[in-house]
C-alpha positions, -999 to 999 in steps of 0.1 A, spaced: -63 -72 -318 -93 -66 -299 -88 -47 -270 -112 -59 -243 -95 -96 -246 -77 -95 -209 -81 -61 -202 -91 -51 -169 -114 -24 -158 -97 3 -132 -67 -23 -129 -51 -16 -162 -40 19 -155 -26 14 -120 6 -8 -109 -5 -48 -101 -5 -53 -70 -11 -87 -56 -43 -105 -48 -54 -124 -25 -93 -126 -25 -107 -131 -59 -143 -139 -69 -150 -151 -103 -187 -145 -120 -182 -164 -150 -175 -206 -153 -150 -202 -176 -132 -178 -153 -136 -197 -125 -120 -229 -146 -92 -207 -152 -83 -199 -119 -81 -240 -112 -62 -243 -143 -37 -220 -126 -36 -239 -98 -52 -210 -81 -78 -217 -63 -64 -211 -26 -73 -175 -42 -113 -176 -47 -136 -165 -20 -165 -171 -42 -181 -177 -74 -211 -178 -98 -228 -210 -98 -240 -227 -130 -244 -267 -124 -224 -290 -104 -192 -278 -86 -156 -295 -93 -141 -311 -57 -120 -278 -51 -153 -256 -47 -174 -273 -26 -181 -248 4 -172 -216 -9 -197 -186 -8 -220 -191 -41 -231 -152 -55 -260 -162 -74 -266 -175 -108 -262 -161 -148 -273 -126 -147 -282 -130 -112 -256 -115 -90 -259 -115 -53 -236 -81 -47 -240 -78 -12 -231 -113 -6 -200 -99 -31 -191 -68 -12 -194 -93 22 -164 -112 6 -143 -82 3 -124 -91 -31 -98 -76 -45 -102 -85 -77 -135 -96 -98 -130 -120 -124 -160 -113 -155 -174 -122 -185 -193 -92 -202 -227 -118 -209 -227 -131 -180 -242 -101 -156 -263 -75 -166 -255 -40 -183 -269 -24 -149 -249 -50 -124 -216 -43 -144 -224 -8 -136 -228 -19 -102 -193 -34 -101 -178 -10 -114 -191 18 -90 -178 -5 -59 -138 3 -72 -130 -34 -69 -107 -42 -96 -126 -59 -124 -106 -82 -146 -129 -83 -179 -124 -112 -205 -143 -121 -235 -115 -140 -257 -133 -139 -297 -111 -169 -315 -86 -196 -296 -56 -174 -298 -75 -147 -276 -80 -170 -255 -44 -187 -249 -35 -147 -244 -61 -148 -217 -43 -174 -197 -14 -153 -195 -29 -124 -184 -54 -141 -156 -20 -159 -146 -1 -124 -146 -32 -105 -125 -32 -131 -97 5 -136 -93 5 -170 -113 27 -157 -142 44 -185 -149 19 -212 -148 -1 -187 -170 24 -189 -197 30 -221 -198 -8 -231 -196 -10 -203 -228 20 -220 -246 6 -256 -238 -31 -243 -260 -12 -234 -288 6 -265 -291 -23 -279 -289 -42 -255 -314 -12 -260 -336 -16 -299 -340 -58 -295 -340 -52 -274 -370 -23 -296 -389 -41 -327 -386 -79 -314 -388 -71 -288 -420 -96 -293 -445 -104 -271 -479 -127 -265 -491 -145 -265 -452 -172 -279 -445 -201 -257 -439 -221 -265 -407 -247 -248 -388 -245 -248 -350 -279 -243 -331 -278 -224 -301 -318 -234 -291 -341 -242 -313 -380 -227 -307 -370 -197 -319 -339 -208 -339 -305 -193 -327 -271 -196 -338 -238 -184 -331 -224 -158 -353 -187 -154 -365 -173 -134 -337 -177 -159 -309 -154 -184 -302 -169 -215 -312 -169 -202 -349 -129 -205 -342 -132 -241 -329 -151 -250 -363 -127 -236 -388 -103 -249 -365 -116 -286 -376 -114 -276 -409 -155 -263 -411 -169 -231 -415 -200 -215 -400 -226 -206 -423 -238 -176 -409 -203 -164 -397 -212 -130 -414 -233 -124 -382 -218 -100 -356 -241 -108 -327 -226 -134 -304 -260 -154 -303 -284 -141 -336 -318 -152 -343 -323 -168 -375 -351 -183 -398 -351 -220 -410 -354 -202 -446 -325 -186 -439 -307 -222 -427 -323 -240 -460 -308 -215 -484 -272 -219 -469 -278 -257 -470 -255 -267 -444 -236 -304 -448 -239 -311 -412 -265 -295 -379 -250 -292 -350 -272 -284 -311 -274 -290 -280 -288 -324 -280 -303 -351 -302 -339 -342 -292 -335 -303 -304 -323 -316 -336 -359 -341 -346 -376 -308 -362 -351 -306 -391 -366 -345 -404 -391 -329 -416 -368 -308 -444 -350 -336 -467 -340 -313 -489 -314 -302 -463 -280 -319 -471 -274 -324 -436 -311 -343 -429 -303 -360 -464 -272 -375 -453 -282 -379 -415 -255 -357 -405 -280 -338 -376 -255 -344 -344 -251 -332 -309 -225 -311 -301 -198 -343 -284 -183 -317 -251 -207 -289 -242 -177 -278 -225 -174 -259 -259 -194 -234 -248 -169 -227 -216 -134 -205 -227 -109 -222 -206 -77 -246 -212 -106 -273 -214 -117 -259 -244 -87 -277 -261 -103 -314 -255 -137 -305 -263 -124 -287 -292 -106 -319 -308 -139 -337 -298 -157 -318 -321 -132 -322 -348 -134 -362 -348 -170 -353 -354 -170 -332 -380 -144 -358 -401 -170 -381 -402 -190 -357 -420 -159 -355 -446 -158 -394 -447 -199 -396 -458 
């Protein structure tokens, strides 16, 4: 098991004591800390788009990669919720140097992730509602993968952007949501969470169905009908970009994606 899943910087080798002050600096973080039912507890978070009900008026520290840390240290957490991607190499560094407990999680597959609910819910004092919310996603993962189970799977390529070309590689999480739905990522050999490829490289693994963003990053693979997926029309935007955000909503957008992808096995 990989051991940065729920681990916690400088907090994992002393006794948990309780918080009361936590900032999160990743989404998915800080939808896991409503999830819990916990957010009496955050005193500020990274912004990125529209804030649910329960976070208007709290402190914003900046944006992706662009952490306001004196705003930070003016909160006084005592506990920092992260996601390695979303701040720099030299502002982790930063954080870490403050000795505010950082809680670090970067969940690689569904199951990780259902482990990370537990041990959010256990840092913050919410160990019950982080077990249950863990046991809850893998019922859930459990009837995804009895009803959505498919061999062989279905190859599909999902496009992270698309000028330059970028995919997702088989490490990162949203290669587990497609062999969840009974599909396979064709370039899950990758190790990089977010590798550059080359549309040769796309045409020779001929996926059955492309996957991005949106409709309008998809118009520059009409002009390869050799492609099965341009043959058969199968070019389609990704249904819940909440995909892209490891927390308990994951589940939904997950199953989304699955009733996608069987219309691919119906064509």
């Amino acid at each position: 098991m990989r051991l940065l899943l729920g681990a916690c910087l400088l907090a994992c080798a002393l006794p948990l004591a309780a918080v009361e002050r936590v900032v999160s600096l990743a989404p998915s973080m800080t939808e896991i800390m409503l999830e819990l039912d916990a957010a009496d507890l955050l005193v500020g978070v990274l912004d990125a788009g529209e804030r649910p009900p329960a976070l208007v008026g709290l402190p914003s520290l900046g944006r992706h990669e662009q952490v306001e840390l004196e705003t930070l240290l003016s909160l006084k957490p005592d506990l920092i919720l992260l996601w390695p991607d979303s701040v720099t190499p030299s502002q982790r560094e930063q954080l870490r140097l403050t000795g505010i407990p950082l809680h670090i999680g970067e969940p690689h597959d569904l199951q990780e992730l259902a482990e990370q609910f537990a041990a959010v819910g256990a840092r913050i004092g919410r160990e019950r509602q982080g077990r249950e919310l863990a046991e809850r996603f893998r019922a859930g993962l459990q009837r995804l993968r009895q009803t959505y189970r498919r061999e062989p799977p279905l190859p599909v390529f999902y496009q992270v952007w698309h000028q330059p070309l970028y995919t997702i590689g088989g490490g990162q999480i949203i290669s587990d949501a497609l062999r969840l739905c009974g599909a396979e990522n064709v370039f899950a050999e990758l190790q990089l969470a977010a590798p550059q490829v080359s549309v040769e490289a796309v045409l020779q693994r001929d996926p059955a169905v492309i996957l991005a963003g949106s409709v309008a990053e998809l118009q520059t693979w009409q002009a390869w009908p050799q492609l099965r997926a341009t043959r058969r029309q199968q070019l389609w935007a990704v249904p819940d970009k909440g995909l892209e955000r490891p927390s308990f909503q994951m589940l939904a957008a997950t199953e989304k994606l699955c009733e996608l992808l069987l219309r691919a096995q119906r064509n």
